[in-house]
Biopython code that builds the backbone (N, CA, C, O; Angstrom):
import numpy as np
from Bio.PDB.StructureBuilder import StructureBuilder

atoms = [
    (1, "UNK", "N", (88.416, 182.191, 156.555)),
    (1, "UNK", "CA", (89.452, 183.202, 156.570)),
    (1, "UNK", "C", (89.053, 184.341, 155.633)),
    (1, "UNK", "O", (88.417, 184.247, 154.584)),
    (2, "UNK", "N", (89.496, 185.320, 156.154)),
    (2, "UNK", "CA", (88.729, 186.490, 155.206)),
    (2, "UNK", "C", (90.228, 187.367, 154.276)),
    (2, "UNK", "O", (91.434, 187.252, 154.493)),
    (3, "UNK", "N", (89.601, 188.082, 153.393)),
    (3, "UNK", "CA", (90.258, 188.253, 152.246)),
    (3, "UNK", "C", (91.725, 189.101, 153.247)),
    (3, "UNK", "O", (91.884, 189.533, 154.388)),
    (4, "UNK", "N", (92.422, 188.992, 152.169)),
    (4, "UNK", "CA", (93.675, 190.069, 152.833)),
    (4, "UNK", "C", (93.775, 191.428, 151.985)),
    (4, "UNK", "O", (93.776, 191.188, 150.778)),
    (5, "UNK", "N", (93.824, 192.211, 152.166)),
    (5, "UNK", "CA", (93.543, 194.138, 151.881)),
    (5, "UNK", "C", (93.420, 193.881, 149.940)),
    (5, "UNK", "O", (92.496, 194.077, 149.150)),
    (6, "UNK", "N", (94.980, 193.315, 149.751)),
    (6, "UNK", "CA", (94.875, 193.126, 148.209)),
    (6, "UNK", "C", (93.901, 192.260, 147.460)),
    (6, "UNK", "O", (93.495, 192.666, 146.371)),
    (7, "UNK", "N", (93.548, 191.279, 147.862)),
    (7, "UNK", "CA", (92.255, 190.665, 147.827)),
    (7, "UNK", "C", (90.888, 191.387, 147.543)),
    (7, "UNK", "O", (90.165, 191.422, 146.548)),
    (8, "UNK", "N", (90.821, 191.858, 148.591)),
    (8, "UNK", "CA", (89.859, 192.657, 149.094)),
    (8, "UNK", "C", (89.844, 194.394, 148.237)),
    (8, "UNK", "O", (88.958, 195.231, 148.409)),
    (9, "UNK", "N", (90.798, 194.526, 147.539)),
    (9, "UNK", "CA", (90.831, 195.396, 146.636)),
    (9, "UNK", "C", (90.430, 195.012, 145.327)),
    (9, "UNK", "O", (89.581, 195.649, 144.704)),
    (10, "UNK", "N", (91.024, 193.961, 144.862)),
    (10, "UNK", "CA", (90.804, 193.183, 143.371)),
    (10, "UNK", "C", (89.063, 193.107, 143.310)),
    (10, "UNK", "O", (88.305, 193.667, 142.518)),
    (11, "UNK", "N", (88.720, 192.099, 144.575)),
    (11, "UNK", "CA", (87.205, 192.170, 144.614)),
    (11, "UNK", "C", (86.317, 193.373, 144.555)),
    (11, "UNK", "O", (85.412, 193.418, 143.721)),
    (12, "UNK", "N", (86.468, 194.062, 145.150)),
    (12, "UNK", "CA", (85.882, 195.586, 144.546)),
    (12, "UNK", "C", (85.863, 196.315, 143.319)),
    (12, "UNK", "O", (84.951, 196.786, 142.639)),
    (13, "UNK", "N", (87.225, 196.285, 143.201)),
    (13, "UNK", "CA", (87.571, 196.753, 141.912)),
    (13, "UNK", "C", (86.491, 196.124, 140.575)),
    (13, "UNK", "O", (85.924, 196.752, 139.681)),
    (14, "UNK", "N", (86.500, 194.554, 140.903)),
    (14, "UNK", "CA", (85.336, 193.552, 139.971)),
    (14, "UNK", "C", (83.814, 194.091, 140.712)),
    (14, "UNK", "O", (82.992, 194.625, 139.967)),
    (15, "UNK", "N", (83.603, 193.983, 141.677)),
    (15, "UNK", "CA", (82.380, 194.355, 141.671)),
    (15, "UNK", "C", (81.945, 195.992, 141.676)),
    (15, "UNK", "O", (80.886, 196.461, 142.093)),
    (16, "UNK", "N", (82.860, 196.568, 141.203)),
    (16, "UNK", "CA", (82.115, 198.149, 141.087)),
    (16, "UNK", "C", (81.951, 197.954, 139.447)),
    (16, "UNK", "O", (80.993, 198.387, 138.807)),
    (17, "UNK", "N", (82.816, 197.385, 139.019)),
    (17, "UNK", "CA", (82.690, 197.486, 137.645)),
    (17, "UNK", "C", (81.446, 196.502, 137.141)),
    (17, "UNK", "O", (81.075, 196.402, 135.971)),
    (18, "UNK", "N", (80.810, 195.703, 138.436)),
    (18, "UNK", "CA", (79.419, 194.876, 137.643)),
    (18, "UNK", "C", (78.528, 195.803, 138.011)),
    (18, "UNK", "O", (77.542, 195.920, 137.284)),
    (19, "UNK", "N", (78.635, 196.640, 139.150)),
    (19, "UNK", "CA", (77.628, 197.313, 139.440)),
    (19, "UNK", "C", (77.748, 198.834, 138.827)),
    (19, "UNK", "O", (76.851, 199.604, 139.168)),
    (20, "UNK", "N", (78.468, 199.189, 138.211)),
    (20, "UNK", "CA", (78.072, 200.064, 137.240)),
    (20, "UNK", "C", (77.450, 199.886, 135.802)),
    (20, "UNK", "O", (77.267, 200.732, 134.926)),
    (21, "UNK", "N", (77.179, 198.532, 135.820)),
    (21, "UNK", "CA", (77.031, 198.337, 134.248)),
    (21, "UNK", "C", (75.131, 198.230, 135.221)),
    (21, "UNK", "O", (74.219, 199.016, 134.966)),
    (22, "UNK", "N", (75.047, 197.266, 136.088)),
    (22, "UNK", "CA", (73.755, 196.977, 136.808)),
    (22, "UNK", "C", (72.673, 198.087, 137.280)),
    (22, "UNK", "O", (71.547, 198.492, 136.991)),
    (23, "UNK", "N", (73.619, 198.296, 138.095)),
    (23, "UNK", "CA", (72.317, 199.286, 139.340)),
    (23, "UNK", "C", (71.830, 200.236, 138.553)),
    (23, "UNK", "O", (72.576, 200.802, 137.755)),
    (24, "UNK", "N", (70.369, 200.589, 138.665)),
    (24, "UNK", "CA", (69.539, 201.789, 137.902)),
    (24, "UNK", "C", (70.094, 203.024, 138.040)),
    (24, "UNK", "O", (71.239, 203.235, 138.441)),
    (25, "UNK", "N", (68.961, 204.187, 137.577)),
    (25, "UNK", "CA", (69.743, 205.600, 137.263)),
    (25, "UNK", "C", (69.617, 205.582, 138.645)),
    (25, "UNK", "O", (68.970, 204.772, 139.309)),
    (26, "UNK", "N", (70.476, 206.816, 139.160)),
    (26, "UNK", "CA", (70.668, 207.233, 140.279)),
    (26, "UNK", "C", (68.876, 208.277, 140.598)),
    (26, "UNK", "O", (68.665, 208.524, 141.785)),
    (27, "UNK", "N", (68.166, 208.606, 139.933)),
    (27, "UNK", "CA", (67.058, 209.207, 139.841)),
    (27, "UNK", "C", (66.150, 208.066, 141.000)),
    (27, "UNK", "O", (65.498, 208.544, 141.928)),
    (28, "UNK", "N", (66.228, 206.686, 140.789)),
    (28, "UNK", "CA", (65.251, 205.805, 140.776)),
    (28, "UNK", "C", (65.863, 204.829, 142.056)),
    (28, "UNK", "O", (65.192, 203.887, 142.478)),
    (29, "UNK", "N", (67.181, 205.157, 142.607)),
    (29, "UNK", "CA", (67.810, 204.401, 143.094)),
    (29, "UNK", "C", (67.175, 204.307, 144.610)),
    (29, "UNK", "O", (67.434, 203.384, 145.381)),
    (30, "UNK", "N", (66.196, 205.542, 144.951)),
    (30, "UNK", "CA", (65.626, 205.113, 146.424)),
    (30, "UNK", "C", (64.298, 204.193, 145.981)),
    (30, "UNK", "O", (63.690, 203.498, 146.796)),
    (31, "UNK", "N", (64.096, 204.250, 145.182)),
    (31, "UNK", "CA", (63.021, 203.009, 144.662)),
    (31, "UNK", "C", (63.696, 201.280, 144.516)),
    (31, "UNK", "O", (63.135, 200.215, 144.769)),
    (32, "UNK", "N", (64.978, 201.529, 144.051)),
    (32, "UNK", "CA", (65.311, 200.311, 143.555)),
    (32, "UNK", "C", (66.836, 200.176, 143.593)),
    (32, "UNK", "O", (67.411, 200.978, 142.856)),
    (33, "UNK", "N", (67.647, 199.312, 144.310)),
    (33, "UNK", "CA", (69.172, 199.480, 144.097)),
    (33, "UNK", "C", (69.512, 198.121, 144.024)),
    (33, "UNK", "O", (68.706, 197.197, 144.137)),
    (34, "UNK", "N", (71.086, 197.982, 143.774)),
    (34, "UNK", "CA", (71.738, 196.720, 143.606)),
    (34, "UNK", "C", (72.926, 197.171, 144.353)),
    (34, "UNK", "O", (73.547, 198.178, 144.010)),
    (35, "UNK", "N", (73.275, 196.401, 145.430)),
    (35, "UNK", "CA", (74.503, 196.379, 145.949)),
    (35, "UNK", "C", (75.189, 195.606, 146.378)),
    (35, "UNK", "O", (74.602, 194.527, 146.294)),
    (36, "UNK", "N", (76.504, 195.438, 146.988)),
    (36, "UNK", "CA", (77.267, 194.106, 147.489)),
    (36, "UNK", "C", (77.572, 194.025, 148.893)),
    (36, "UNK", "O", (77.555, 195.128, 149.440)),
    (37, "UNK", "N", (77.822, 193.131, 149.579)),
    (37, "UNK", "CA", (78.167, 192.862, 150.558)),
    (37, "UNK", "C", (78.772, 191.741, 150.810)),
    (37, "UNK", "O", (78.247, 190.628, 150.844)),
    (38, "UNK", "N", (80.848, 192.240, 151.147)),
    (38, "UNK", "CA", (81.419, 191.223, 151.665)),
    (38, "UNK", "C", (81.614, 190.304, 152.849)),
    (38, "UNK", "O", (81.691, 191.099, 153.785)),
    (39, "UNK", "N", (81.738, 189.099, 153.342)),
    (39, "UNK", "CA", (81.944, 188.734, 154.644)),
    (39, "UNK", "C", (82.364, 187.349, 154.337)),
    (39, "UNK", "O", (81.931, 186.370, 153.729)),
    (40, "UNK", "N", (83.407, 187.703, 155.032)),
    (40, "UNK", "CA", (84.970, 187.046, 155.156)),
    (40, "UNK", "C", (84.956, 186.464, 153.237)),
    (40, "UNK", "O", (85.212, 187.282, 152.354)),
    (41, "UNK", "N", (84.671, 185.212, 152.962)),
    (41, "UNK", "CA", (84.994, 184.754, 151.850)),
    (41, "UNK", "C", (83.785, 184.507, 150.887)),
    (41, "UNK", "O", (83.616, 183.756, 149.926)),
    (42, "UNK", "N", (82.926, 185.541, 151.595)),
    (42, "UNK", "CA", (81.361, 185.246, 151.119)),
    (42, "UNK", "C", (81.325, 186.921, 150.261)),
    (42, "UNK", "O", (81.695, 188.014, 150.689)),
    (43, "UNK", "N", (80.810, 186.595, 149.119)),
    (43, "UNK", "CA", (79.978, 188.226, 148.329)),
    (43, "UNK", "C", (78.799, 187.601, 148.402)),
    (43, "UNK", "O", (78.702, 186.411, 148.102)),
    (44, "UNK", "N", (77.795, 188.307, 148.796)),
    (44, "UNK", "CA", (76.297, 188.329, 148.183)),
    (44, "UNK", "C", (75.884, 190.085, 147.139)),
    (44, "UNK", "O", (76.229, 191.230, 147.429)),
    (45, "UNK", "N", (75.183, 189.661, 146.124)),
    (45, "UNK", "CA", (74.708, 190.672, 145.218)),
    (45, "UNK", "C", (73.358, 191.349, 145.835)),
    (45, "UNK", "O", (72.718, 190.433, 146.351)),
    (46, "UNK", "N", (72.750, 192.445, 145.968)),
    (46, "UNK", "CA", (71.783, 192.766, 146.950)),
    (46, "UNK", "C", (70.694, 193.587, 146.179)),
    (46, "UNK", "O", (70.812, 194.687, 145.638)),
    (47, "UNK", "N", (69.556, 192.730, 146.275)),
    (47, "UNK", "CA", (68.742, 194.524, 145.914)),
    (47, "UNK", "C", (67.783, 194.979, 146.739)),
    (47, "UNK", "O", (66.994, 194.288, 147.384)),
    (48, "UNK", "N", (67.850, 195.990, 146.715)),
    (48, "UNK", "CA", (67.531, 196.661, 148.209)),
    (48, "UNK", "C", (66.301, 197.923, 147.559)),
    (48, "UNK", "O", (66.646, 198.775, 146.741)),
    (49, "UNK", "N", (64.869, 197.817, 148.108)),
    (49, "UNK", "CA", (63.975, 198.493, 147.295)),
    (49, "UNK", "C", (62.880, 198.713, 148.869)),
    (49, "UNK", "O", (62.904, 197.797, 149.691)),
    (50, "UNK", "N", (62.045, 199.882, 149.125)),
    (50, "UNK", "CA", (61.008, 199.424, 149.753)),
    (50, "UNK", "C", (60.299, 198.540, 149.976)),
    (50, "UNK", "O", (60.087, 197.893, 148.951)),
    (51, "UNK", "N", (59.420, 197.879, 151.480)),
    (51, "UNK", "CA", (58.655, 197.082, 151.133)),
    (51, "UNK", "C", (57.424, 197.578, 150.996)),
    (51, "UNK", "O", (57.064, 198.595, 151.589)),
    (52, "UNK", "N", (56.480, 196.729, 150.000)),
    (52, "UNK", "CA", (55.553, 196.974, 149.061)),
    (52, "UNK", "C", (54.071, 197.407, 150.436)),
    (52, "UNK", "O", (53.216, 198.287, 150.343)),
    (53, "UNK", "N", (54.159, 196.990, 150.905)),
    (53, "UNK", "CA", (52.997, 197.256, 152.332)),
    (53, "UNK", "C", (53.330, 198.467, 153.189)),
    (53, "UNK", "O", (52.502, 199.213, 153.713)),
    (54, "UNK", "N", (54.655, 198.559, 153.262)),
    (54, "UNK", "CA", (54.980, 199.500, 154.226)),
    (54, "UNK", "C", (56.550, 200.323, 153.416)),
    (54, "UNK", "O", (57.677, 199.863, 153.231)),
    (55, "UNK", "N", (56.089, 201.366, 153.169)),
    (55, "UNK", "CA", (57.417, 202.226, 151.993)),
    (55, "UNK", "C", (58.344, 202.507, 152.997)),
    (55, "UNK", "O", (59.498, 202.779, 152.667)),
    (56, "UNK", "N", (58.028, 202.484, 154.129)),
    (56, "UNK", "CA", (59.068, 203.361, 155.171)),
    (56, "UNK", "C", (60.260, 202.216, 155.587)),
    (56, "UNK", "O", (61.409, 202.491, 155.933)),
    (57, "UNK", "N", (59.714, 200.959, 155.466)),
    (57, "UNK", "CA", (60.718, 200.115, 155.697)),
    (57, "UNK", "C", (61.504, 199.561, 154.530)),
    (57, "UNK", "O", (60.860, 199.429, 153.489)),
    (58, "UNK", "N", (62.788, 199.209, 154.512)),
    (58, "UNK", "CA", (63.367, 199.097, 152.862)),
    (58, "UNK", "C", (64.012, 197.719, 153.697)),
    (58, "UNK", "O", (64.216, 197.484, 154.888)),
    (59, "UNK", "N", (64.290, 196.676, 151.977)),
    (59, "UNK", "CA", (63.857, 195.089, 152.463)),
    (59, "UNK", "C", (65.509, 195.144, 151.569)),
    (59, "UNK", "O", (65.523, 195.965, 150.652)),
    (60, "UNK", "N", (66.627, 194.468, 151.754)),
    (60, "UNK", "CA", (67.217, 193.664, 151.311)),
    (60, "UNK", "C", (67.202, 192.476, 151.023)),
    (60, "UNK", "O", (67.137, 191.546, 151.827)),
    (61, "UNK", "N", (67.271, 192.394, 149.666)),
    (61, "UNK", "CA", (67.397, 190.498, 149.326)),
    (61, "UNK", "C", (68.456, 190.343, 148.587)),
    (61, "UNK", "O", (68.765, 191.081, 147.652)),
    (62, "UNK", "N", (69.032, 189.429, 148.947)),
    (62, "UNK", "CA", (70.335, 188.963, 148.124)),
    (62, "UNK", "C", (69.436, 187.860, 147.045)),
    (62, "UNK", "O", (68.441, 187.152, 147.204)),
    (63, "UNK", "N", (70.257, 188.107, 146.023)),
    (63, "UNK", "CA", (70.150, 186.745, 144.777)),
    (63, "UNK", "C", (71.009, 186.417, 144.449)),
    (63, "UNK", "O", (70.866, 185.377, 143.806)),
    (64, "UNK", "N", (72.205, 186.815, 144.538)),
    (64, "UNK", "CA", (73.438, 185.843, 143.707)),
    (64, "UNK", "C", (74.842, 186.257, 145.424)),
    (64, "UNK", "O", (75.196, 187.310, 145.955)),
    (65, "UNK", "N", (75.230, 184.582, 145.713)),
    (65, "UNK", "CA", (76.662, 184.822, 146.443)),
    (65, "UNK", "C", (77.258, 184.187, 145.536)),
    (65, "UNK", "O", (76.890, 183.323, 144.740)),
    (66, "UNK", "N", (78.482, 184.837, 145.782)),
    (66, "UNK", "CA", (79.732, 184.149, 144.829)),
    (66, "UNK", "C", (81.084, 183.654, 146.649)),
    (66, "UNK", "O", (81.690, 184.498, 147.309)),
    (67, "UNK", "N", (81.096, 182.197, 146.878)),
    (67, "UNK", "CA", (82.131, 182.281, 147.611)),
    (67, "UNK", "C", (83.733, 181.587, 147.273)),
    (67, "UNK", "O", (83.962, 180.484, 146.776)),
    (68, "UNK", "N", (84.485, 182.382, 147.617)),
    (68, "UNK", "CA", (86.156, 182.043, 147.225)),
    (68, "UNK", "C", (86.432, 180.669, 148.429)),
    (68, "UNK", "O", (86.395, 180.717, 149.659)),
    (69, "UNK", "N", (86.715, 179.473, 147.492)),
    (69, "UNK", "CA", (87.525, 178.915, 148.030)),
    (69, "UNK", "C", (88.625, 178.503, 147.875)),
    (69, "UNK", "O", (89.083, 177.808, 146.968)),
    (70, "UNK", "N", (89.130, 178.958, 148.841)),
    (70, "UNK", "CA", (91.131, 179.316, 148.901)),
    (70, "UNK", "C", (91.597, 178.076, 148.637)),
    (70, "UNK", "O", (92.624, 178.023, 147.960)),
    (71, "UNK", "N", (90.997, 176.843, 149.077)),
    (71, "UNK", "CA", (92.230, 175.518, 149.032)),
    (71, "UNK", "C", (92.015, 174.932, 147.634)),
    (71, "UNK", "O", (92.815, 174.044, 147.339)),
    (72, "UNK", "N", (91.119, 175.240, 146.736)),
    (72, "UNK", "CA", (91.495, 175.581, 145.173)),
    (72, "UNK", "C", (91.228, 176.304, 144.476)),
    (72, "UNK", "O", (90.803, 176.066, 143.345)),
    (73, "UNK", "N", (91.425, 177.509, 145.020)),
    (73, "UNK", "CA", (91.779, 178.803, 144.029)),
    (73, "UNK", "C", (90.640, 178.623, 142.869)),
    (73, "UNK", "O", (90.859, 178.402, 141.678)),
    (74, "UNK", "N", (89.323, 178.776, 143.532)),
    (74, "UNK", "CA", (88.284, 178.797, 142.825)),
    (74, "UNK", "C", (86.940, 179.715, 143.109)),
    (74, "UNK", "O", (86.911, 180.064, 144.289)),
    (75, "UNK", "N", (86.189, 180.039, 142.591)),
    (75, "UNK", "CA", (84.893, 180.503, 143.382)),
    (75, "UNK", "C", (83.602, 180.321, 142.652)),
    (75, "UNK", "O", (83.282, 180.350, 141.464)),
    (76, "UNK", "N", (82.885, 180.096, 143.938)),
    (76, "UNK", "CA", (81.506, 179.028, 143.555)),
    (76, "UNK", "C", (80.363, 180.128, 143.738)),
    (76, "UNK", "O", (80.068, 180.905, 144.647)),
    (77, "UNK", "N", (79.840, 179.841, 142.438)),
    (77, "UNK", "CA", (78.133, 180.891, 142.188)),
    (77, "UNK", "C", (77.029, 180.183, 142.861)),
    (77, "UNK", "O", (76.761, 179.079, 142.388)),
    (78, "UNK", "N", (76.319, 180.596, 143.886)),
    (78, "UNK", "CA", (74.819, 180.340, 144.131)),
    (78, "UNK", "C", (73.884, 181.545, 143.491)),
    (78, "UNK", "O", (74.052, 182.656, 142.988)),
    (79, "UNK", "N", (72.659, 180.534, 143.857)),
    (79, "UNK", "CA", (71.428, 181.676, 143.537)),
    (79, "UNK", "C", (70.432, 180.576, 144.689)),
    (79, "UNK", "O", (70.520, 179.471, 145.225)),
    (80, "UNK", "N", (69.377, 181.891, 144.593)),
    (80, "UNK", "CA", (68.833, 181.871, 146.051)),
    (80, "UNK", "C", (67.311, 181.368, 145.097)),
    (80, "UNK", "O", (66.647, 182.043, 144.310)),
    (81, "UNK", "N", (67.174, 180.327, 145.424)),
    (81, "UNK", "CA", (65.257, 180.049, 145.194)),
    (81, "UNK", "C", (64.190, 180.537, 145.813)),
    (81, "UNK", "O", (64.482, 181.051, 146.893)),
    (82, "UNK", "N", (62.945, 180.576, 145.510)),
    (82, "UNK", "CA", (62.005, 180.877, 145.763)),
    (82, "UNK", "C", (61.647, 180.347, 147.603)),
    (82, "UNK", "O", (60.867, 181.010, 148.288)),
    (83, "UNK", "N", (62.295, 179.212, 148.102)),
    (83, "UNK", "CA", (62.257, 178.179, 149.139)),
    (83, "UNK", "C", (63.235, 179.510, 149.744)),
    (83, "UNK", "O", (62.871, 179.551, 150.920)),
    (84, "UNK", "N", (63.910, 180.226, 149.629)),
    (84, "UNK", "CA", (65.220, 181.220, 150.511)),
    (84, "UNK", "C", (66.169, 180.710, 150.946)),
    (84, "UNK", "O", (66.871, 181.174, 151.844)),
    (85, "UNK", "N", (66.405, 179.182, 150.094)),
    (85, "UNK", "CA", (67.566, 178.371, 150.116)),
    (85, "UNK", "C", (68.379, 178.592, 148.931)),
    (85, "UNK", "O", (67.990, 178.526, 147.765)),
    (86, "UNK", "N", (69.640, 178.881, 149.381)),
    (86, "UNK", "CA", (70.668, 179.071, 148.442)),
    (86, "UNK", "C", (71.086, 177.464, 147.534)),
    (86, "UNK", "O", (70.969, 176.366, 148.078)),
    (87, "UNK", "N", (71.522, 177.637, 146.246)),
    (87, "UNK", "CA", (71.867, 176.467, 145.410)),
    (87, "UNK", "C", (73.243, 176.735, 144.636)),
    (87, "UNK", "O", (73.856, 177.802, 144.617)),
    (88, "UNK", "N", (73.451, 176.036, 144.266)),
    (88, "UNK", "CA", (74.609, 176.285, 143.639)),
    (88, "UNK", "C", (74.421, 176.414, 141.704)),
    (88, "UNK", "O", (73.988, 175.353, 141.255)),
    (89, "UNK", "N", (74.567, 177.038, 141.071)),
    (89, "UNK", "CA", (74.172, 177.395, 139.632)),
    (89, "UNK", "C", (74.536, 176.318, 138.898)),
    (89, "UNK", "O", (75.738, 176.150, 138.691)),
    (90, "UNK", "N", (73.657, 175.468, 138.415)),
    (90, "UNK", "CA", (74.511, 174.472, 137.948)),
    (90, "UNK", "C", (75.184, 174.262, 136.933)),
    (90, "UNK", "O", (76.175, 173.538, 136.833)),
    (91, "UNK", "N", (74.164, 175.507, 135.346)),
    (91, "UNK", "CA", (75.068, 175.988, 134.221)),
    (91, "UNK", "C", (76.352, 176.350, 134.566)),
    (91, "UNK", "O", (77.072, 176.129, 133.592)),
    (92, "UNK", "N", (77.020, 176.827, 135.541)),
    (92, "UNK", "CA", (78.354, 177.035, 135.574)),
    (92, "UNK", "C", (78.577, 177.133, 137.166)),
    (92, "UNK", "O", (78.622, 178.296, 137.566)),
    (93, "UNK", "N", (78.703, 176.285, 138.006)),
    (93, "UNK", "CA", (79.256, 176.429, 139.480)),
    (93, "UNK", "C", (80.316, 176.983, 140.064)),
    (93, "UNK", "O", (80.317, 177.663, 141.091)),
    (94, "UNK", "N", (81.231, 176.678, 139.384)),
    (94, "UNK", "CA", (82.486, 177.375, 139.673)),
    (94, "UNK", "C", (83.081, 178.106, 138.215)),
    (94, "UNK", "O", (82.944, 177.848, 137.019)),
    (95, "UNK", "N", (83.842, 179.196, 139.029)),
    (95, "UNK", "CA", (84.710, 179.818, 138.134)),
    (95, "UNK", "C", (86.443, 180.260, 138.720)),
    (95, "UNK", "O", (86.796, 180.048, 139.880)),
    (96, "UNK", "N", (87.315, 180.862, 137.707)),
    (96, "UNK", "CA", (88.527, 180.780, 138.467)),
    (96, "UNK", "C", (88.832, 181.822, 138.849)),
    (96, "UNK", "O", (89.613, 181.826, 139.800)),
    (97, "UNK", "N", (88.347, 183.217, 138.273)),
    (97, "UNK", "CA", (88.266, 184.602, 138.426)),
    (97, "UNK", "C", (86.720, 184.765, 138.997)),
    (97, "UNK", "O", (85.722, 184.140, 138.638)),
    (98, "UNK", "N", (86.851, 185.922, 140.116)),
    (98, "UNK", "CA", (85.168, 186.640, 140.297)),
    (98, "UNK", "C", (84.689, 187.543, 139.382)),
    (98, "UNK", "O", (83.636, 188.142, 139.596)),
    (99, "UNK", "N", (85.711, 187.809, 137.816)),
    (99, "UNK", "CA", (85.249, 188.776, 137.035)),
    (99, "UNK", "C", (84.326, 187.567, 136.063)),
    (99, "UNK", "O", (83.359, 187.922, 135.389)),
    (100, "UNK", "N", (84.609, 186.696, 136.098)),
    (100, "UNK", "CA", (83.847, 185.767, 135.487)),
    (100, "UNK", "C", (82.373, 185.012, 135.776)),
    (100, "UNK", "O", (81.533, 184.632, 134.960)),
    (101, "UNK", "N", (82.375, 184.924, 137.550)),
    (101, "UNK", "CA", (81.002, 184.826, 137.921)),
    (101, "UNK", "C", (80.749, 185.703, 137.948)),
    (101, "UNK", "O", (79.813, 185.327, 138.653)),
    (102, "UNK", "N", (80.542, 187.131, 137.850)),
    (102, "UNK", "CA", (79.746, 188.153, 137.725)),
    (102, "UNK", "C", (79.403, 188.246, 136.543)),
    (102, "UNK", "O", (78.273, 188.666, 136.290)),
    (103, "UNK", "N", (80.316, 187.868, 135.478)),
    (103, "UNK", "CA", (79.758, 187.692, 133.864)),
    (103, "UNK", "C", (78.344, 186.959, 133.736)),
    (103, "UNK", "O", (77.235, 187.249, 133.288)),
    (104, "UNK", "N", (79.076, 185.622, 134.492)),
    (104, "UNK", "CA", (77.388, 184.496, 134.547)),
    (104, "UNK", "C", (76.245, 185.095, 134.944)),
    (104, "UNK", "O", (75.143, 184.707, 134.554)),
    (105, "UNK", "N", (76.455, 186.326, 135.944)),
    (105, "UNK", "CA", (75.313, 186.913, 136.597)),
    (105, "UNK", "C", (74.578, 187.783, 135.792)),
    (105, "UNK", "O", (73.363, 187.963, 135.722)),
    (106, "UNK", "N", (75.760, 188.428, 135.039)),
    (106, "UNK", "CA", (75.256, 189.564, 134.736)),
    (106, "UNK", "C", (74.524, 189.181, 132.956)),
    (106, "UNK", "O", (74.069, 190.004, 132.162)),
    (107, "UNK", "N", (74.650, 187.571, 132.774)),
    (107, "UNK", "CA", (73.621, 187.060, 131.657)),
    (107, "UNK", "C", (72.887, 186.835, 131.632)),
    (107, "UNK", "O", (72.032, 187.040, 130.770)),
    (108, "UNK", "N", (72.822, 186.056, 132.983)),
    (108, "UNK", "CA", (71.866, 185.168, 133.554)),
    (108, "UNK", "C", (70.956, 184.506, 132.302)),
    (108, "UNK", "O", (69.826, 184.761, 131.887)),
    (109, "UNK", "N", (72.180, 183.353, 131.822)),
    (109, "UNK", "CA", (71.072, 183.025, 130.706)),
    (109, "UNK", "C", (69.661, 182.273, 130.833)),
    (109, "UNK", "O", (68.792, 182.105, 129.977)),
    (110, "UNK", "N", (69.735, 181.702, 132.759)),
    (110, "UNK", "CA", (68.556, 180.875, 132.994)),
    (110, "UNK", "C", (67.776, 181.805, 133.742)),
    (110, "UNK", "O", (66.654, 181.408, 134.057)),
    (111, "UNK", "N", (68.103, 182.927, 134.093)),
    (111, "UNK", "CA", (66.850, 183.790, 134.557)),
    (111, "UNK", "C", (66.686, 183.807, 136.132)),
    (111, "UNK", "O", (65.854, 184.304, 136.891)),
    (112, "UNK", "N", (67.900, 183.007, 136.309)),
    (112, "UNK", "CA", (67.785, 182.864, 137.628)),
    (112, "UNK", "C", (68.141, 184.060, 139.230)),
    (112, "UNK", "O", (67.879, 184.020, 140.432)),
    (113, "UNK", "N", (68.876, 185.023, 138.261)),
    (113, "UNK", "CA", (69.160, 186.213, 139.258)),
    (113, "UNK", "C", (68.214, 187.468, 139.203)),
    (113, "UNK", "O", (67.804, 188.189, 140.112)),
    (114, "UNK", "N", (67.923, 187.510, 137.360)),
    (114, "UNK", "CA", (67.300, 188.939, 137.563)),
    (114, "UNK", "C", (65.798, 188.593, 137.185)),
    (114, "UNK", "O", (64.758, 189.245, 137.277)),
    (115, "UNK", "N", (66.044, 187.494, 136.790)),
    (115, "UNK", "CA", (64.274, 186.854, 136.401)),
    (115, "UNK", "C", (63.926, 187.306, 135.238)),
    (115, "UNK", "O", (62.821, 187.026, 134.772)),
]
sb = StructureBuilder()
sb.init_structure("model")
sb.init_model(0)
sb.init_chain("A")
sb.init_seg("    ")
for serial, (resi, resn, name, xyz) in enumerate(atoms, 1):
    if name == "N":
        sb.init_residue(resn, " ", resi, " ")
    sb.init_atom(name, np.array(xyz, "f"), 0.0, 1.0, " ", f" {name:<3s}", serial, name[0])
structure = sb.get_structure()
């Protein structure tokens, strides 16, 4: 089930405010960006840069989803391995706010989102 408008406002509202602290200068940003993308109860975190062989084509990769689950009012952090299988973070899996897994992200005390 996907968010309802107010939902779907709160969540933005949290993720503009991670991605202003994140994404590079705007100078550098066709080289290198960070962005989000919702679907239905799924965020993935994105960075989106040329690929290295071919500049004309630009590569999205997600590293961090955060998904809401409604039947306990919780939401669960993955990160994406080297394999392009998603895991679940195990320093902290769930949280009760999404302003809080974006905190975890934005520490990343194991190195696991921004390396």
């Amino acid at each position: 089930m996907a968010f309802s408008e107010l939902e779907l406002q709160r969540c933005e509202r949290d993720l503009n405010a991670f991605l202003a602290k994140r994404r590079p200068p705007p100078s550098i940003r066709n080289e290198l960006d960070v962005v989000y993308r919702i679907d239905k109860q799924n965020i993935e975190i994105v960075e989106i840069r040329p690929d290295w062989r071919d500049p004309s084509m630009v590569r999205a990769r997600p590293f961090a989803r955060i998904t809401y689950v409604r039947s306990g009012a919780y939401w669960k952090l993955y990160w994406i391995r080297a394999s392009l299988k998603w895991h679940s973070y195990a320093p902290q899996a769930t949280t009760r706010h999404l302003s809080e897994a974006l905190d975890v992200i934005d520490r990343d005390e194991h190195g696991c989102f921004f390396g």
